[in-house]
C-alpha positions in Angstrom: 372.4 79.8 -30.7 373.8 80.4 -27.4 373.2 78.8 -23.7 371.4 79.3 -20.7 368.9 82.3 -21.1 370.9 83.3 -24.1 369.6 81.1 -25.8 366.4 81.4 -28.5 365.8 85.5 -27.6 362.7 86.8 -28.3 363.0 88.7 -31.6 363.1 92.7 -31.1 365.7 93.7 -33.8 368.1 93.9 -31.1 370.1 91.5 -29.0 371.5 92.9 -26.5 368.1 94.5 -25.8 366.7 90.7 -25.9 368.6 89.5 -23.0 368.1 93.0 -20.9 364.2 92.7 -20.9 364.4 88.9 -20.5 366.7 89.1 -17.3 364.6 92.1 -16.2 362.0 90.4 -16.2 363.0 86.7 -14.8 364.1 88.7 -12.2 360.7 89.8 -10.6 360.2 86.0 -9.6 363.6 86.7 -7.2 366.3 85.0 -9.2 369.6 86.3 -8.6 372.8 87.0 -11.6 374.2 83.8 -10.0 370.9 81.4 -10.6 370.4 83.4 -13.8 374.0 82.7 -14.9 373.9 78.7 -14.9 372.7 76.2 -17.3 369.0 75.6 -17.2 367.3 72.4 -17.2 363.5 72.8 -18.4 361.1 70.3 -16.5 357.4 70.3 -18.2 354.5 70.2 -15.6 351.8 67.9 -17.1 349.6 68.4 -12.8 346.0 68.3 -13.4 343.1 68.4 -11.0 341.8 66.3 -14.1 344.7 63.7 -14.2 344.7 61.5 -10.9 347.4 59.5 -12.7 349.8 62.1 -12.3 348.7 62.7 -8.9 352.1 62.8 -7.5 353.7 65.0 -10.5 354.1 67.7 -8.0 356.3 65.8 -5.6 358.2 64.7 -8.9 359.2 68.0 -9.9 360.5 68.8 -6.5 363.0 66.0 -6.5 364.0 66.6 -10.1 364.4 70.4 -9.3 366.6 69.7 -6.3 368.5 67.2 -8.3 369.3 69.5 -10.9 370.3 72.6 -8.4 372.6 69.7 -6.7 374.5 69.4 -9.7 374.9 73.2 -10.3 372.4 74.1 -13.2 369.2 75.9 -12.9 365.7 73.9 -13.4 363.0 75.8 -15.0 359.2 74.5 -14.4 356.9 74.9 -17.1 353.2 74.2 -17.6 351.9 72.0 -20.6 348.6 70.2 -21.6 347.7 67.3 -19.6 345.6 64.3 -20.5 344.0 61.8 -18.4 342.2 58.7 -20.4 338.7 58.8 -18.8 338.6 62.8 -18.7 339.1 63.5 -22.1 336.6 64.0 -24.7 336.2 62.1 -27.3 339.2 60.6 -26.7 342.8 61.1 -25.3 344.0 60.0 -28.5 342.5 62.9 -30.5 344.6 64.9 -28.0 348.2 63.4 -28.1 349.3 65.1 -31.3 347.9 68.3 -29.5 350.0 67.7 -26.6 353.2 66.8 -28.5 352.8 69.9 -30.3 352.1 71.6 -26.9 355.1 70.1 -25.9 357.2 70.6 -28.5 356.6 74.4 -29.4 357.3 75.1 -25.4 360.4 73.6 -25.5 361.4 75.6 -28.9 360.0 79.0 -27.5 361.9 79.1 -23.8 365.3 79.0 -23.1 366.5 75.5 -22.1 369.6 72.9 -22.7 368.2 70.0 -21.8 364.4 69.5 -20.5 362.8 66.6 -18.3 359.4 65.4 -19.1 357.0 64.0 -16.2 354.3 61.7 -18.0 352.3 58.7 -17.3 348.7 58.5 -18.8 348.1 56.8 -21.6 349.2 59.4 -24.3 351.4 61.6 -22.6 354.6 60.0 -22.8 354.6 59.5 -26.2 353.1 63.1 -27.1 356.0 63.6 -24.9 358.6 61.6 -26.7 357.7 62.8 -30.0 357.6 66.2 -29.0 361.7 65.1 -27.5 362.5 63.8 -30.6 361.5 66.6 -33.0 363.3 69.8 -31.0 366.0 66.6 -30.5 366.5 67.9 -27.0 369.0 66.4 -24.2 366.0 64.6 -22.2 365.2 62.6 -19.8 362.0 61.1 -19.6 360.2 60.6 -15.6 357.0 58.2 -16.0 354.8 59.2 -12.7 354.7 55.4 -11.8 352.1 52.9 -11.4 349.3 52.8 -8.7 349.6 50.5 -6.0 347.2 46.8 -6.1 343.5 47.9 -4.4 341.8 45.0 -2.5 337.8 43.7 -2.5 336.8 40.6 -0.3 340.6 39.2 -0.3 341.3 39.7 -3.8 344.1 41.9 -5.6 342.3 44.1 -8.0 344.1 45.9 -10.6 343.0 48.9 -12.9 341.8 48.6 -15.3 341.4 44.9 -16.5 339.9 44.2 -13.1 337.5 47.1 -14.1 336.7 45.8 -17.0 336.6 42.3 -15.6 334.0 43.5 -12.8 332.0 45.5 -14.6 331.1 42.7 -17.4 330.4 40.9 -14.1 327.8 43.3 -13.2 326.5 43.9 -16.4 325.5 40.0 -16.4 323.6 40.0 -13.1 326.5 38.4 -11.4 327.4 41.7 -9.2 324.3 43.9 -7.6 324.4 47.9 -7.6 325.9 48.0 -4.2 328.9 46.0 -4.8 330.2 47.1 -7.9 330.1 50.5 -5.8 332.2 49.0 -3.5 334.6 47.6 -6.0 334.3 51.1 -7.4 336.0 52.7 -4.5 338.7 50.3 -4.4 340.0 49.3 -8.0 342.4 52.6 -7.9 343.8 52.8 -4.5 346.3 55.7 -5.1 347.9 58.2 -7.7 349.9 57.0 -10.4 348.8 55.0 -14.0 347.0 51.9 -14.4 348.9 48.9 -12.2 348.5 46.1 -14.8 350.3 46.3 -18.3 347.9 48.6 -19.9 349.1 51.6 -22.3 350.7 53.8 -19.8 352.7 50.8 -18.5 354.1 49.7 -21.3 354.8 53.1 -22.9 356.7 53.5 -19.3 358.6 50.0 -20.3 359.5 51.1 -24.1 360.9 54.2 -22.7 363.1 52.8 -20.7 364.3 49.9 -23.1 365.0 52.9 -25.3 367.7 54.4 -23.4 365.7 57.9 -23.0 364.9 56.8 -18.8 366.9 55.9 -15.7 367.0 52.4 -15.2 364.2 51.3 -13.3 362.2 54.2 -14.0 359.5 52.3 -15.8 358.0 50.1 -12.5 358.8 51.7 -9.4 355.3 52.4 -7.6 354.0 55.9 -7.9 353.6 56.3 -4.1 357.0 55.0 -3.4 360.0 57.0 -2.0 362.0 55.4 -4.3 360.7 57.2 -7.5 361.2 60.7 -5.7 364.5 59.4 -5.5 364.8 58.8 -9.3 363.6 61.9 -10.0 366.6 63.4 -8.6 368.5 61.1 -9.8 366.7 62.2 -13.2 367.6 65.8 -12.7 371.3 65.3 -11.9 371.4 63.9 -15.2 369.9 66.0 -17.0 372.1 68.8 -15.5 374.6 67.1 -16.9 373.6 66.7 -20.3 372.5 70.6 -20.4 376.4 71.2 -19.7 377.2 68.4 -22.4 374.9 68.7 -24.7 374.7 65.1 -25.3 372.8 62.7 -25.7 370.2 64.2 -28.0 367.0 61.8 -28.8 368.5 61.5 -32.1 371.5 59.4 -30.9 369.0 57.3 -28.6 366.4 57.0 -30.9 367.9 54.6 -32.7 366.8 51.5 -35.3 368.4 49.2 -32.6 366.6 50.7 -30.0 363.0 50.8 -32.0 363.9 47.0 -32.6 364.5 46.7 -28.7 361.4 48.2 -28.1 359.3 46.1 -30.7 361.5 43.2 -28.6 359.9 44.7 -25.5 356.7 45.4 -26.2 356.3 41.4 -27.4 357.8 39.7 -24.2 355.9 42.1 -21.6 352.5 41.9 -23.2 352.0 45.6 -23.6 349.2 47.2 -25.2 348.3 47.2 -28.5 348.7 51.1 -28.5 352.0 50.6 -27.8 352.8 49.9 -31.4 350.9 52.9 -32.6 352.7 55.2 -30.4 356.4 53.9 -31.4 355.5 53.6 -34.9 355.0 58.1 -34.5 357.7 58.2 -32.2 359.6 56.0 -35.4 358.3 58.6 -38.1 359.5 61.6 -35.9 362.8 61.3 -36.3 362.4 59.7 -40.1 362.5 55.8 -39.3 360.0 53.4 -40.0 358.1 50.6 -38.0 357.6 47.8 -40.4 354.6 46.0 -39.3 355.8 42.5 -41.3 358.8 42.5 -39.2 357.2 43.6 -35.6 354.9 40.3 -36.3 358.4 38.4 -36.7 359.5 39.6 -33.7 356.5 38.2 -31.9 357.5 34.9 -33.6 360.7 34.5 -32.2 360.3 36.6 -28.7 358.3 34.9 -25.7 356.2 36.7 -23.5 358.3 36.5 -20.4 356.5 39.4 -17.7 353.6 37.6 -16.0 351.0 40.6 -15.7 347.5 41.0 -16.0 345.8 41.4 -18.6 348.5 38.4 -20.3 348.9 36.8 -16.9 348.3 37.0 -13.0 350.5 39.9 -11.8 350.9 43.4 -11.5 353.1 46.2 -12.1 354.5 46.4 -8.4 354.9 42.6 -8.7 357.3 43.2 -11.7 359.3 46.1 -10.2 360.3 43.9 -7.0 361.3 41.5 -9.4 364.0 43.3 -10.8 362.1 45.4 -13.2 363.0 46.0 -17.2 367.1 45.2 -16.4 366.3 41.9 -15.2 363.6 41.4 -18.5 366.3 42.3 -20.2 368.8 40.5 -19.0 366.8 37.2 -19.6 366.0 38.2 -23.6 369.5 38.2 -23.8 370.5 38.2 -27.6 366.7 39.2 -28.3 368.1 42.4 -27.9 370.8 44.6 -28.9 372.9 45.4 -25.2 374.7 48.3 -27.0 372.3 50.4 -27.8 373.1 53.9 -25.6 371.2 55.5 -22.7 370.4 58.7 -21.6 372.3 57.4 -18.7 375.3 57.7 -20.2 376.2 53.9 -21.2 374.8 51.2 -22.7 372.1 48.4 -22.1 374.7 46.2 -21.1 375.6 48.8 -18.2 372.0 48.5 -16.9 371.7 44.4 -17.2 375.1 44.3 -15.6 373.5 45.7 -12.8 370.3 44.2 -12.6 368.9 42.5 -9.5 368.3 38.6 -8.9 365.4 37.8 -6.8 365.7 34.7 -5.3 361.8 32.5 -6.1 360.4 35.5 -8.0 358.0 33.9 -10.6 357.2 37.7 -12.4 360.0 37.7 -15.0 360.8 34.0 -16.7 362.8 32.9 -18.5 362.6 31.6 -22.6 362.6 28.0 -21.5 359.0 29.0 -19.1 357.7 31.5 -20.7 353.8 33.0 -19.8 353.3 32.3 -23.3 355.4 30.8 -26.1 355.0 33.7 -29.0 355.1 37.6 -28.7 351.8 39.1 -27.0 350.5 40.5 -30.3 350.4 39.8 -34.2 349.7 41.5 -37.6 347.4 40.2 -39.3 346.3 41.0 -43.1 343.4 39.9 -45.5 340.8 41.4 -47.7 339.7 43.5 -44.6 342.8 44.4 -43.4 345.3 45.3 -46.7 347.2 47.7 -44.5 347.2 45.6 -41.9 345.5 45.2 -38.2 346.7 44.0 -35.0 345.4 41.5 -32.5 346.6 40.7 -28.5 346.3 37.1 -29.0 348.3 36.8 -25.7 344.7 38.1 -23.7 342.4 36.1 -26.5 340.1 32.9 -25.9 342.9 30.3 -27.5 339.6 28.6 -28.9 339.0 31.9 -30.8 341.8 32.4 -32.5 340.7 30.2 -35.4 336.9 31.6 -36.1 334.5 31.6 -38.8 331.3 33.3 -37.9 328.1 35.5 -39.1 328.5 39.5 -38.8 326.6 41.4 -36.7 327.6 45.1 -38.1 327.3 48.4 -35.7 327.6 51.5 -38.2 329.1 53.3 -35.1 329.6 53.9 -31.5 326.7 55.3 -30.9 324.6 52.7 -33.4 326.4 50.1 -30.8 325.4 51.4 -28.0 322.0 51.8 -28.9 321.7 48.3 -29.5 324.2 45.7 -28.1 322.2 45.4 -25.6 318.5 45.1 -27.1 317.1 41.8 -26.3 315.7 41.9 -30.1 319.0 41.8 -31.4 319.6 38.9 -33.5 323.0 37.7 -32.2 324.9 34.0 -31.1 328.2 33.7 -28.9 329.8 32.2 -32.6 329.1 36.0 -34.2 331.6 38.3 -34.7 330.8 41.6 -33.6 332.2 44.2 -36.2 332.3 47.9 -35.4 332.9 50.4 -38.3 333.6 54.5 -38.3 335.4 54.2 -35.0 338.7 54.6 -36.8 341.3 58.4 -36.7 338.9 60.1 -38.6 335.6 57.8 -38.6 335.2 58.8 -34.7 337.2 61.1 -34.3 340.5 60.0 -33.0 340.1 56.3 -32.6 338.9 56.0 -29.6 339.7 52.7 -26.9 335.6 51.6 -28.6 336.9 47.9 -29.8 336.8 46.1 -26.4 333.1 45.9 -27.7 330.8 44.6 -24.9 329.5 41.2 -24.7 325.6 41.4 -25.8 323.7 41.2 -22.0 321.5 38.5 -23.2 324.8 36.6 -24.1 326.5 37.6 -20.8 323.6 35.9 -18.7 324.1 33.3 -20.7 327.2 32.7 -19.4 329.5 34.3 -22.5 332.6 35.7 -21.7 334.1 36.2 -24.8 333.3 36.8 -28.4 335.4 37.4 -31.8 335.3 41.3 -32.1 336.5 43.6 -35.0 336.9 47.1 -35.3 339.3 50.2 -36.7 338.9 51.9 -33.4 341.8 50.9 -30.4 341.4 48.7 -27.1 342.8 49.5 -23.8 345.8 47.6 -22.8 343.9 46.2 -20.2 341.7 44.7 -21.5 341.3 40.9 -22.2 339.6 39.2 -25.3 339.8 37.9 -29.0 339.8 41.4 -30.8 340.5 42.9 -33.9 342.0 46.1 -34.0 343.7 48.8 -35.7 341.8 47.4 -39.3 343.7 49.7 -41.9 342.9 51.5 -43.8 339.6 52.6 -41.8 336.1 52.4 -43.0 335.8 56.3 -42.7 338.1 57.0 -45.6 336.3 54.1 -47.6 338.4 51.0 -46.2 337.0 47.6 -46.7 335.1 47.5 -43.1 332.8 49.5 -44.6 331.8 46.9 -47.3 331.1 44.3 -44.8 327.0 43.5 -44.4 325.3 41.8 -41.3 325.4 38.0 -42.0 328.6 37.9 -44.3 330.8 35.5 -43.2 334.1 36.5 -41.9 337.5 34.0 -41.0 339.6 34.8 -38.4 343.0 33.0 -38.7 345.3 34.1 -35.8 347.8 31.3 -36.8 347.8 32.2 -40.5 347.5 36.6 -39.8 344.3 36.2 -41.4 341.8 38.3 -41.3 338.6 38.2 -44.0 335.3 38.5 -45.2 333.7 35.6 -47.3 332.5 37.5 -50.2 333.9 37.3 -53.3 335.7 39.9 -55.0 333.1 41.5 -57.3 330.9 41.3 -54.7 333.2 44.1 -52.8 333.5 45.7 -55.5 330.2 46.6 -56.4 330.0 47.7 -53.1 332.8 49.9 -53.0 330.9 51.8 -56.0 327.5 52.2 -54.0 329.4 54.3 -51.3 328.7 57.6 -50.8 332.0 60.1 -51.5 333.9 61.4 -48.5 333.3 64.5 -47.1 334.3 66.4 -44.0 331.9 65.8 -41.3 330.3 68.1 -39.0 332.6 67.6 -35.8 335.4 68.9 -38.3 334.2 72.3 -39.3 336.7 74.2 -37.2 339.7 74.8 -35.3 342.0 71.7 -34.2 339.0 69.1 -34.7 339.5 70.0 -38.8 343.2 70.2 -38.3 342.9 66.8 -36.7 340.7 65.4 -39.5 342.5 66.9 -42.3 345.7 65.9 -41.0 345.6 62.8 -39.3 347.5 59.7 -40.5 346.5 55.9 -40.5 346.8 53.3 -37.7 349.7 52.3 -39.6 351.1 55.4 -39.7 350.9 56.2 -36.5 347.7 58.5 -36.2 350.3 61.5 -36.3 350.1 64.5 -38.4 351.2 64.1 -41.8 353.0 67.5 -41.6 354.7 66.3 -38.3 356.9 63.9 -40.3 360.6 64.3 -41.6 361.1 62.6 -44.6 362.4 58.9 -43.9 366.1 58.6 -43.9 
């Protein structure tokens, strides 16, 4: 295949010929037979006037291009899609598989040994990551970092669950038009991804459990000159691995690491997305994410990271605390220490040198945990025979086992129409179910299931409600929700069958999940709906690719052609 610009020449019929026009051209951008002559180190580019989180991207690819050079190979910046979560229409989910294929065809088509990819928001890192996988790539993975904590009248505010938080606040008449402006200028006081242990954060914290970042590379502020520094650090390495070849995602991306992660992603209180994201990431390189044993994972593993939306803290909070090596270090035997890293060694190298802070009350311990169980659990029922996931770490405890009267929304738009009529018929012991919100019901699932609380129910002093969905939540975001219900009502799942004033049972304890109707009852339901067909929004380019080809929540919402068969 070759090395260096050798390798993958365009196709003319004639090698030699290949590498002539290639060098010939290369060298109008000044390179010299020297810099042309060395191992190259491809480093994607995800800057976006759109994409505040990856504000600092710029600075990012400096110090991994130095870091590279240092170490004698030759970095090679390249542009690819960028997606920010509140700039991207209808949703960034619709757009990771996009940007993984973005991702993935670049890295095929240009001359590279190993590549470095810079990533934060939401989906990039694990369009990223699954893009990594699927060339199988020496990489090194660079999150941008989370913002630093804002401020408002001597409290720490944190995007987004402060957002969130606030905003419900304002929607019930507790906060006027001018301050919620205020607050507005001050939830997201610099560049980098959400501060609390939303999506971004914890797809940050899997990477780095996984072996495929530096340690520490996860929590280090966005702002700070100490992740400039690991971005050198980053591109030394990968300078390293484009000489050795080695490791390739394949030998990281392991079912001991996808364990550690599903470890991780219980004792940290990540997002709910999370387990979307790792179960593509899983079917990329042919393993599987068993949703049975995730939930016993979050039987036996404690959260142990006090952040918000779980707990009090914040991500800046958890990195001067010692960060994911000194997490890991207290799950101990929770996880498996021998899994490899791109760094070279193992886990154990990395908890071997993890910090102690002396009083730090961030990371605990499994004898004080935040919370006694995993932050999320898999629950199943006549609703949910695929299953569907809930954050029970950021529910109402005296939620978790609910019975209550549906009050159905046929869609986003149906909801937002009228969740806030003062005509609709609606208690704080409802459940609030929302249907077509799902991969292809929306499209692409949007963050729709952190359903507000009615307004005439806010000023009444409700904070929190039993809600149920097939769309996603932010990892921000606090409350008793239902997500993820599988298979989706779009495609004929059993959401669709549910009627305003059916009863439906929540049973966190049990990973129950129904409606109160009886069997034939469904049934005769299921007959009266009307067949599937591609809707409108689909009728072209990659919004039919999307629909045609989109998997369940279960599955990952990947591509169904994206996926080797499972080894």
């Amino acid at each position: 295949m070759g090395k260096g610009l050798r390798k993958g020449l365009t196709s003319y019929g004639d090698a030699g010929f290949s590498l002539f026009l290639r060098k010939a051209f290369i060298k109008a951008m000044g390179y010299s037979d020297d810099a042309l002559g060395r191992p190259i180190v491809g480093i994607t580019n995800t800057y976006s006037d759109y994409n505040p989180c990856h504000g600092n991207v710029p600075a990012l690819i400096e110090a991994a291009k130095r870091g590279v050079m240092l170490s004698g190979a030759m970095p090679m910046v390249f542009p690819t899609i960028s997606i920010h979560e509140s700039f991207a229409h209808p949703t960034s989910m619709f757009l990771r598989n996009l940007m993984a294929m973005d991702t993935e065809e670049m890295i095929r088509a240009q001359p590279m040994d190993a590549v470095i990819v810079i990533g934060g928001c939401d989906k990039t890192l694990p369009a990223q990551i699954m893009a990594a996988a699927s060339v199988d790539l020496p990489t090194v993975v660079i999150p941008v970092g989370p913002m630093v904590v804002g401020h408002h009248k001597g409290e720490v505010l944190g995007a987004c669950t402060d957002c969130r938080r606030l905003w419900s606040a304002h929607r019930a008449g507790e906060i006027d038009d001018e301050e919620i402006e205020t607050v507005n200028g001050r939830l997201a006081p610099s560049v980098g991804t959400c501060m609390v242990m939303g999506t971004a954060s914890t797809m940050a914290c899997v990477a780095e459990a996984m072996g495929l970042a530096l340690p520490m590379s996860a929590t280090i502020p966005a702002p700070h000159a100490e992740r400039i520094r690991l971005a050198e650090a980053s591109g030394r390495r990968a300078a390293e691995m484009a000489v050795s070849g080695a490791p390739r995602p394949s030998a990281l991306m392991t079912p001991a690491a996808f364990r550690n992660a599903q470890v991780v992603l219980q004792a940290i209180g990540g997002s709910t997305n999370g387990l979307v994201h790792l179960t593509a990431m899983a079917n990329r390189v042919g393993a599987r994410i068993d949703l049975q044993a995730f939930d016993q994972v979050g039987r036996e593993v404690p959260v142990l990271v006090d952040l918000k939306p779980s707990g009090d803290h914040y991500m800046e909070h958890f990195h001067h605390a010692g960060g994911m090596p000194r997490l890991l270090r207290e799950l101990g035997d929770l996880v498996d220490l021998d899994a490899p890293t791109v760094g070279g060694g193992t886990l154990r190298d990395v908890v071997a040198g993890a910090e102690a802070v002396p009083g730090q009350t961030v990371i605990r311990t499994p004898s004080d945990p935040i919370k006694p169980t995993g932050a999320m659990a898999v629950l199943t029922g006549n609703l949910a025979p695929r299953g569907a996931l809930i954050k029970h770490a950021a529910a109402s405890p005296r939620l978790l086992q609910h019975t209550g009267r549906a009050v159905v929304f046929d869609s986003i738009p149906d909801m937002a129409a009228r969740i806030d009529d003062p005509d609709l018929e609606v208690e704080a012991d409802d459940v609030l179910v929302l249907r077509n919100a799902g991969p292809k019901g929306a499209p692409g699932m949007p963050e729709a299931g952190y359903l507000p609380i009615p307004k005439k129910l806010g000023r009444q002093g409700v904070k929190d409600m039993v809600r149920l969905s097939d769309a996603r939540m932010s990892g921000t975001a606090f409350g008793t929700i239902v997500l993820h219900v599988t298979p989706e009502s779009a495609v004929g799942g059993p959401l669709a069958l549910v009627r305003t004033g059916d009863r439906i049972r929540l049973d966190v304890p049990a990973r129950v999940i129904e409606v109160l109707v009886d069997d034939a009852e469904l049934a005769r339901r299921a007959r009266a709906l009307p067949p599937a067909s591609r809707p409108d929004w689909a009728a072209r380019g990659y919004a039919r690719l999307f629909h045609d080809s989109v998997t369940q929540a279960d599955e990952g919402c990947d591509f169904d052609f994206m996926m080797p068969e499972r080894r």
